[in-house]
C-alpha positions in Angstrom: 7.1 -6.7 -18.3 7.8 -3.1 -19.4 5.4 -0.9 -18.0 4.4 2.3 -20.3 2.3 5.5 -19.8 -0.6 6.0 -21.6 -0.8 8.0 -24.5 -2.0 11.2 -24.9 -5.2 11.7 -27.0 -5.0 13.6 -29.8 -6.1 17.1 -29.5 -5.8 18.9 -26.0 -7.8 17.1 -23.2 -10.2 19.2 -21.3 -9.7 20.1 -18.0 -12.3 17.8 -16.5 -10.5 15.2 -18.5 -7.1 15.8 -16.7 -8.9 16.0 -13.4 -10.5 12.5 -14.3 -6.7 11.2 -14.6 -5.8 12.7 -11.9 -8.3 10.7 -9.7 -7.3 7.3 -11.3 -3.8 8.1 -10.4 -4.8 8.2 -6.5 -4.7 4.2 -6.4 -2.5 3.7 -8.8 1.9 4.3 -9.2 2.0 7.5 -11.3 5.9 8.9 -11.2 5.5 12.4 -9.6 7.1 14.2 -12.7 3.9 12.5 -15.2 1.5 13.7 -11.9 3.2 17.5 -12.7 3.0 17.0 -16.3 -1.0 16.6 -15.7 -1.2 19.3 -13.0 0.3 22.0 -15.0 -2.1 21.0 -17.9 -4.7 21.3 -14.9 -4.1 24.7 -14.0 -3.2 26.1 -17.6 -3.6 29.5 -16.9 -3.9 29.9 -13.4 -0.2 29.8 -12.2 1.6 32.2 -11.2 4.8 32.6 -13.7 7.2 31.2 -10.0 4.3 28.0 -9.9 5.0 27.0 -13.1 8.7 27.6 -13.4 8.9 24.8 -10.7 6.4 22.6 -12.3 8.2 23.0 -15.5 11.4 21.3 -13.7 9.8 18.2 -13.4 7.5 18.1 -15.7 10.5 18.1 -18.2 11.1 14.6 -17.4 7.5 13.4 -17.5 7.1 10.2 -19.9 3.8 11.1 -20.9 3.5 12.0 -24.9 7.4 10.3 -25.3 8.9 7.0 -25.9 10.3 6.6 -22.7 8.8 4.5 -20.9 9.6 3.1 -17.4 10.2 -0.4 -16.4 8.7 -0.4 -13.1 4.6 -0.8 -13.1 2.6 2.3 -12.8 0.0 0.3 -10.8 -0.5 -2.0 -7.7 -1.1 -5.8 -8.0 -4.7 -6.2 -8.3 -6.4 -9.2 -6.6 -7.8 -11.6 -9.4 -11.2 -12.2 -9.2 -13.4 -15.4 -9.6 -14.5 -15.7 -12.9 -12.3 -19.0 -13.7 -13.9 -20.4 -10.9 -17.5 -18.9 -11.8 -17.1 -19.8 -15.6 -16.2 -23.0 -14.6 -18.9 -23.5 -11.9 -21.4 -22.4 -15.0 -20.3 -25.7 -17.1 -20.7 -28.1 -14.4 -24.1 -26.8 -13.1 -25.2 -26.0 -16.7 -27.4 -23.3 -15.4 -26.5 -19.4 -14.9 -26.5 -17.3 -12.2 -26.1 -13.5 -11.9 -22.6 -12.5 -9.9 -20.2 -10.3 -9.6 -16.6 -12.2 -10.0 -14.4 -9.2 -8.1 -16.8 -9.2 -5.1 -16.2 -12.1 -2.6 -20.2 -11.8 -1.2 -21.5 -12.1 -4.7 -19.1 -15.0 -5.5 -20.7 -16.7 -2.1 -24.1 -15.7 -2.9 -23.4 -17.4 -6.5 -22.2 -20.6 -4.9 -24.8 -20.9 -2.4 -27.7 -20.5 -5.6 -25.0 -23.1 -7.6 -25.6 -25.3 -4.2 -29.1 -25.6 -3.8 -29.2 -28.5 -6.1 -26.9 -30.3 -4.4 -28.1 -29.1 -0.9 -24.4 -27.4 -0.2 -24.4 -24.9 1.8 -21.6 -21.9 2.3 -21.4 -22.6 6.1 -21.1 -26.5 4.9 -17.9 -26.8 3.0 -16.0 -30.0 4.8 -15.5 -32.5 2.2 -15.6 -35.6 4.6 -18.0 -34.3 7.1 -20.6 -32.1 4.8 -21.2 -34.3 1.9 -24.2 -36.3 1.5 -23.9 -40.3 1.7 -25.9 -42.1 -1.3 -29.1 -42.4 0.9 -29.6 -38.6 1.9 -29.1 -37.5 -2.0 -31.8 -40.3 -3.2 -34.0 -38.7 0.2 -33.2 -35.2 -1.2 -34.2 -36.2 -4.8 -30.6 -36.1 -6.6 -30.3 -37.9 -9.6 -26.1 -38.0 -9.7 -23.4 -40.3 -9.4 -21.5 -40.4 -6.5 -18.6 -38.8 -8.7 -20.6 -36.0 -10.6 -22.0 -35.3 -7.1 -18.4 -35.3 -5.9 -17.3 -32.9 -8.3 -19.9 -30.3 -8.0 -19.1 -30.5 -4.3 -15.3 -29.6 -4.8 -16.5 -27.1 -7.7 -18.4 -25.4 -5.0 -15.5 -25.3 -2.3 -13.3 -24.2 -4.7 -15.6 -20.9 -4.8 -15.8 -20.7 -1.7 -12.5 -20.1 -1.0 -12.1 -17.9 -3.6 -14.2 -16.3 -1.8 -12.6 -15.9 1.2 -9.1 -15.3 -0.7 -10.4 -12.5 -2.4 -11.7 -10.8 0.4 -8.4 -10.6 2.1 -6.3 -9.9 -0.9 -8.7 -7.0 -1.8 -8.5 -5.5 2.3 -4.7 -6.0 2.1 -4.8 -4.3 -0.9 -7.4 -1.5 0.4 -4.6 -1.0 3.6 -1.8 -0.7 1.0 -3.4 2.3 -0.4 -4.6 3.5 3.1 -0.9 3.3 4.1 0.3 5.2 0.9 -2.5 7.4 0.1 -4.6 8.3 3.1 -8.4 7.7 2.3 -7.4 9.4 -0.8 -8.7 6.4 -3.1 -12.0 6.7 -1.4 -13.1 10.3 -2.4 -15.3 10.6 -4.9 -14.9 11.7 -8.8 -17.0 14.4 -8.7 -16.3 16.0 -5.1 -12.5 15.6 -6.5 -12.6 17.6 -9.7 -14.6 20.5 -7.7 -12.1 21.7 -6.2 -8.7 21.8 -8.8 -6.0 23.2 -6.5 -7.0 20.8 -3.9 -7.4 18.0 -6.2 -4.0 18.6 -7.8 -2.3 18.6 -4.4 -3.7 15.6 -3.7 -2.8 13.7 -6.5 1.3 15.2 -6.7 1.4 14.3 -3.0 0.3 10.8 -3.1 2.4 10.0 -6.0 5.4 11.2 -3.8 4.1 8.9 -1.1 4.0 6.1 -3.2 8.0 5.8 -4.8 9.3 2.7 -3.8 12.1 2.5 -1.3 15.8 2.6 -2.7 18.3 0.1 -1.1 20.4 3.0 0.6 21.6 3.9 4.1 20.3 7.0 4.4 16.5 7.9 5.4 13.8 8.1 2.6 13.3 11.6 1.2 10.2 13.8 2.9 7.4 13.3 0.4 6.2 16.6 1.3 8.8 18.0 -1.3 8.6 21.9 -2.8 6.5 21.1 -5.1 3.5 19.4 -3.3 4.1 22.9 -0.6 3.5 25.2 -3.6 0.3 23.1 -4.4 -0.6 23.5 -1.0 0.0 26.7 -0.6 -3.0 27.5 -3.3 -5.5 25.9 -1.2 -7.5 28.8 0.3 -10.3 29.1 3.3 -12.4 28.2 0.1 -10.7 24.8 -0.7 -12.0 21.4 0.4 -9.7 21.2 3.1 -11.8 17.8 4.7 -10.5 16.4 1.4 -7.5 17.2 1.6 -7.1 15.8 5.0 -7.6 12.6 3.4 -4.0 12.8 2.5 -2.4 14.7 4.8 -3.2 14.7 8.6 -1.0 17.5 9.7 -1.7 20.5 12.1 -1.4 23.0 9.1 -4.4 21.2 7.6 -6.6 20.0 11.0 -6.4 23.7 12.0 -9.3 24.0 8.9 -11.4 21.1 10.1 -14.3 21.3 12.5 -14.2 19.3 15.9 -16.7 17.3 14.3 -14.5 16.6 11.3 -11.5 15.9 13.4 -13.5 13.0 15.5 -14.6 11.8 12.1 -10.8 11.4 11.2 -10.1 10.1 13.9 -12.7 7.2 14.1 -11.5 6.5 10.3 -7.8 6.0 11.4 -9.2 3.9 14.7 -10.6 1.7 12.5 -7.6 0.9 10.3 -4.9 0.9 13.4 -6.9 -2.1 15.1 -7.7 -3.7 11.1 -4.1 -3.6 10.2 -3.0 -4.1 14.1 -5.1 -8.4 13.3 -3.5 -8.6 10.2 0.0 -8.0 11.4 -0.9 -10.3 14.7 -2.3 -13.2 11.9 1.5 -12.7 10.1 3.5 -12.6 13.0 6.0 -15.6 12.9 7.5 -16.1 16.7 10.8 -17.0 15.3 11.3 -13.6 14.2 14.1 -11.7 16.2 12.5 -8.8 17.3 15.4 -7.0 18.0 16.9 -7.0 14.6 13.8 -7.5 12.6 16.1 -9.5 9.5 13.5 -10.9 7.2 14.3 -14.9 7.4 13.5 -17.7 4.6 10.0 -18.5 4.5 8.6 -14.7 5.5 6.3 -12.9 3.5 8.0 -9.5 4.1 6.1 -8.0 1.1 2.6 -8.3 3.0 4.2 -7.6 6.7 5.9 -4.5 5.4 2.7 -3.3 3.2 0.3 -3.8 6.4 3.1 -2.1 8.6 3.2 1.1 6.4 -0.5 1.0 6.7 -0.5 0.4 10.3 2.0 3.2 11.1 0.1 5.5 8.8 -3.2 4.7 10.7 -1.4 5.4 14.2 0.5 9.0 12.9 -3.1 10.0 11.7 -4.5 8.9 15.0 -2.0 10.9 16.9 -2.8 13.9 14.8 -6.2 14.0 15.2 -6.0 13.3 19.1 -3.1 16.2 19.5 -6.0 18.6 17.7 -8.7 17.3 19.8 -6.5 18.2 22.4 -7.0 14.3 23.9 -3.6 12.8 24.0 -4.0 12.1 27.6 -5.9 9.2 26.1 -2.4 7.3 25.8 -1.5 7.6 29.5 -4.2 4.6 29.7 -3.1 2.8 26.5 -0.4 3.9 24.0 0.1 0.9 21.2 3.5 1.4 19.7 4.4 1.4 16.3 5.3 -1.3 13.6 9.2 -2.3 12.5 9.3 -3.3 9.0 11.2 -6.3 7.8 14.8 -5.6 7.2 16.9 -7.3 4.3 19.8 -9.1 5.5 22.3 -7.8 2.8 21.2 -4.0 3.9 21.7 -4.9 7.7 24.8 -6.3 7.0 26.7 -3.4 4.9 25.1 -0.9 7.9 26.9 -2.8 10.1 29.6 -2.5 8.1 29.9 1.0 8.0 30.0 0.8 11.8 25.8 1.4 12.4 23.7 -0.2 14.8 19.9 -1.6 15.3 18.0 1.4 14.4 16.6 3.1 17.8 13.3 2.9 16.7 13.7 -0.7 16.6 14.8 -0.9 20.0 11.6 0.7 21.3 9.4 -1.6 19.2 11.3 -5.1 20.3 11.1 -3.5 24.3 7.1 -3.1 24.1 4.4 -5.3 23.6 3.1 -6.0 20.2 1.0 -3.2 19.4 -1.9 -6.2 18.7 -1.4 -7.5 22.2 -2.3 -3.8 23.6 -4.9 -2.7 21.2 -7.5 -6.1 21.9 -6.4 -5.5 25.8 -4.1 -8.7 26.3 -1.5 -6.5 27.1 -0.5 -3.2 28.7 1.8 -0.8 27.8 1.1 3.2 28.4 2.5 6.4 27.9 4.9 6.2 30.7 5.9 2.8 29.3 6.7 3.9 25.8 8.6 6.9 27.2 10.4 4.7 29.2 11.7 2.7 26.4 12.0 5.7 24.1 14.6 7.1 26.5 16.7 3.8 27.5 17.1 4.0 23.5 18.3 7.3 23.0 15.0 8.7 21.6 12.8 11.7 22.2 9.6 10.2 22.7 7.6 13.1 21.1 10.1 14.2 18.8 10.3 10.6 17.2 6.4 10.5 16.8 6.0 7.6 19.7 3.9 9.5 22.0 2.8 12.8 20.1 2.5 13.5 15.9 6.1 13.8 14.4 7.5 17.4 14.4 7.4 18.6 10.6 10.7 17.7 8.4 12.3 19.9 6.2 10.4 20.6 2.9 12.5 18.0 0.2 13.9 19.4 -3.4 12.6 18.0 -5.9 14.7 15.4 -8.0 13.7 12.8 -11.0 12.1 9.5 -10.1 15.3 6.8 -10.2 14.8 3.7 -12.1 15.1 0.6 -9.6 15.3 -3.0 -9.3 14.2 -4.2 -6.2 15.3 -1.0 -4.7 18.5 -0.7 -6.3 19.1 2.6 -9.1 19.9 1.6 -13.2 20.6 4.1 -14.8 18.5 2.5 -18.0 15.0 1.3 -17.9 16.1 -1.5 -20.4 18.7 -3.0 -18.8 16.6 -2.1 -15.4 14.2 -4.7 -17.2 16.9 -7.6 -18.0 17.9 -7.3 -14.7 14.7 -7.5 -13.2 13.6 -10.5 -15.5 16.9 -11.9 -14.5 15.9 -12.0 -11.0 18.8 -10.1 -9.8 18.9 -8.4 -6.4 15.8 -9.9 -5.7 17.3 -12.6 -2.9 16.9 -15.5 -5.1 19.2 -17.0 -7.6 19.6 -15.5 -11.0 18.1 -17.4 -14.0 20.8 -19.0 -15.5 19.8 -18.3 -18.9 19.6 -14.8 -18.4 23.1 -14.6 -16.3 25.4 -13.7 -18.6 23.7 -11.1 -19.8 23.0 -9.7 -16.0 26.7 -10.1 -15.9 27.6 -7.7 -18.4 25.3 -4.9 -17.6 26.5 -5.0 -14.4 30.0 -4.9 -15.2 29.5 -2.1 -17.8 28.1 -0.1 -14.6 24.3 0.5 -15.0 24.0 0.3 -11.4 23.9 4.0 -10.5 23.6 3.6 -6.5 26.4 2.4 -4.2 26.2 -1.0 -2.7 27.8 -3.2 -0.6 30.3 -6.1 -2.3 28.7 -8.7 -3.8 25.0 -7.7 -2.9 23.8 -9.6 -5.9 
């Protein structure tokens, strides 16, 4: 479904207003040229005539107050709540309850006050071991049938598990954000539009962090990009610089922290390395080839790559914060490694072709113990053993962020957010829609009644990126 930017209201928005938007756009897929639309309405007046020269660059292909729109969703899947199950838990029970559908405790707590009637239980959910035979519901003072009893029973499991669903859909979702974002979702409205600069940083920053991945050989651009280092380059000693280290843990930000701040940080990024560390572990499928890291049939590669980003995000955070404390000699005990993604087979294939190899990184990942294994202490694997591996692979082990925070990149030039299907670049949102509808380039076969049409726009060349032969 075509995606579209809001609107602008009629009448200039206030400033607070902007900074509002801002703030929803931290969780959700803003294009950074809409983000520096906002910001330059943000700072009206406060630019210098160089800050808003460069705004103006790409904010001139902003969507916002235009017809274009985008075919790629400016927001991440949301986890579905339980109101099906609650509204029709309601029906059966004929009674009411007060609950929360989005939150998995109220949803249990709901289920449990549904279950009294029937004596069900949350921590009693087993339908051949749990229920009640006809002699304990006459004891207990049921007047049901064995099937209306039956049926509440299965009503009742069926929120339960809902339940429990929910509440890993909504941390999966909570370490995507981490992974793109920082902590950024978690700051609050009004400490957010105190501070402008700051705030507008923030915002143009994450949306760089969050463009999807093109289908490419080369690396992906440095999100830190001109734009988001004149941003930060207006943050003074007055700016909330703890708030903006939500974003960005770097040494040019830590530097403004306190010690205490800085072992704050650092607890926070603890606590999503070993949280992402059991997810990955609960994912892991032991026919995967390490070594390569090719994503095979049956994988969910979406969820292992989204809780690798976060993991990897969690552990360069956790390195800065230890390299400011001045504590890296922590890792000379235990040093978890980082987190391969899953790796499409077409795109390992056409590197090959071009005469590439496993990337190094990899090599260092499939010659250490999962980082799981060392993080709940059923494995070892130190400094000296990362190093090791780092140079039998070719690899600097500081330099390439395995044993210390990743030296700074080169600040990126800012260019316009490409339209892609499944990674790859059409040069029109509308037939970047057919195609996606199509299911082209996705992996799986392409609708039939939609392949003709796929057919044609792809001979008529609105694929804009090079590929290999035959990648769809």
């Amino acid at each position: 479904m075509m995606a579209t930017m809001s609107k602008r209201k009629k009448g200039p928005a206030s400033r607070k207003e902007i900074l509002a938007e801002l703030h929803g756009s931290l969780e959700r897929r803003y294009r950074p040229e809409d983000v520096a639309d906002l910001v330059l309405q943000a700072l009206e007046g406060r630019l210098t005539r160089h800050e808003r020269v460069v705004l103006e660059r790409a904010a001139k292909h902003s969507s916002r107050g235009t017809a274009w729109f985008s075919s790629m969703s400016t927001d991440y899947a949301r986890p579905v709540g339980g109101a099906r199950q609650v509204a029709a838990a309601t029906r059966l029970f004929g009674k009411r309850a007060e609950v929360d559908p989005d939150d998995p405790e109220s949803l249990l707590e709901f289920a449990a006050s549904m279950g009294r009637s029937i004596a069900w239980s949350p921590a009693r959910t087993d339908f051949l071991a749990d229920r009640l035979n006809r002699q304990a519901r006459e004891a207990a003072g049921m007047d049901l049938s064995k099937r209306q009893y039956n049926r509440r029973f299965r009503m009742l499991r069926r929120v339960s598990a809902k339940a429990g669903t929910l509440a890993v859909e909504q941390d999966k979702r909570r370490l995507l954000m981490v992974g793109v974002t920082g902590f950024a979702a978690e700051v609050p409205l009004e400490r957010f539009t105190a501070d402008a600069d700051a705030a507008c940083f923030m915002a143009y920053y994450t949306a760089r962090r969050k463009l999807r991945r093109e289908f490419t050989l080369s690396g992906r651009d440095n999100p830190f990009d001109e734009i988001a280092s004149l941003l930060l380059d207006r943050c003074t000693n007055r700016s909330d610089w703890w708030m903006i280290a939500q974003v960005r843990t770097s040494p040019d930000v830590l530097e403004h922290l306190s010690d205490q701040e800085r072992g704050v940080l650092l607890g926070r990024w603890s606590s999503v390395l070993r949280q992402s560390a059991t997810m990955l572990a609960e994912r892991w499928r032991p026919d995967t080839d390490r070594e390569s890291m090719i994503v095979r049939r049956g994988h969910d590669s979406t969820t292992w790559n989204n809780l690798a980003v976060a993991y990897n995000a969690a552990r360069a955070g956790w390195l800065a914060c230890l390299s400011a404390l001045n504590a890296l000699e922590l890792l000379d005990a235990a040093c978890p490694g980082k987190v391969m993604r899953l790796m499409a087979a077409d795109l390992a294939a056409w590197h090959r072709s071009t005469g590439g190899d496993v990337d190094p990184n990899t090599k260092v990942w499939s010659a250490l113990p999962p980082p799981w294994q060392v993080l709940d202490g059923s494995a070892a694997c130190t400094r000296a053993d990362v190093e090791s591996a780092c140079r039998r692979a070719g690899l600097d082990p500081a330099a390439s962020g395995w044993t210390a925070p990743a030296p700074r990149r080169a600040t990126a030039v800012f260019r316009p957010t490409p339209e892609l299907v499944h990674g790859v670049t059409i040069a029109d949102p509308v037939w970047a829609a057919l195609l996606r509808r199509a299911g082209v380039f996705s992996g799986g076969p392409v609708k039939e009644e939609l392949a003709a049409d796929a057919e044609h726009g792809l001979r008529s060349g609105v694929v804009a990126s090079e590929l290999p032969e035959k990648s769809w």
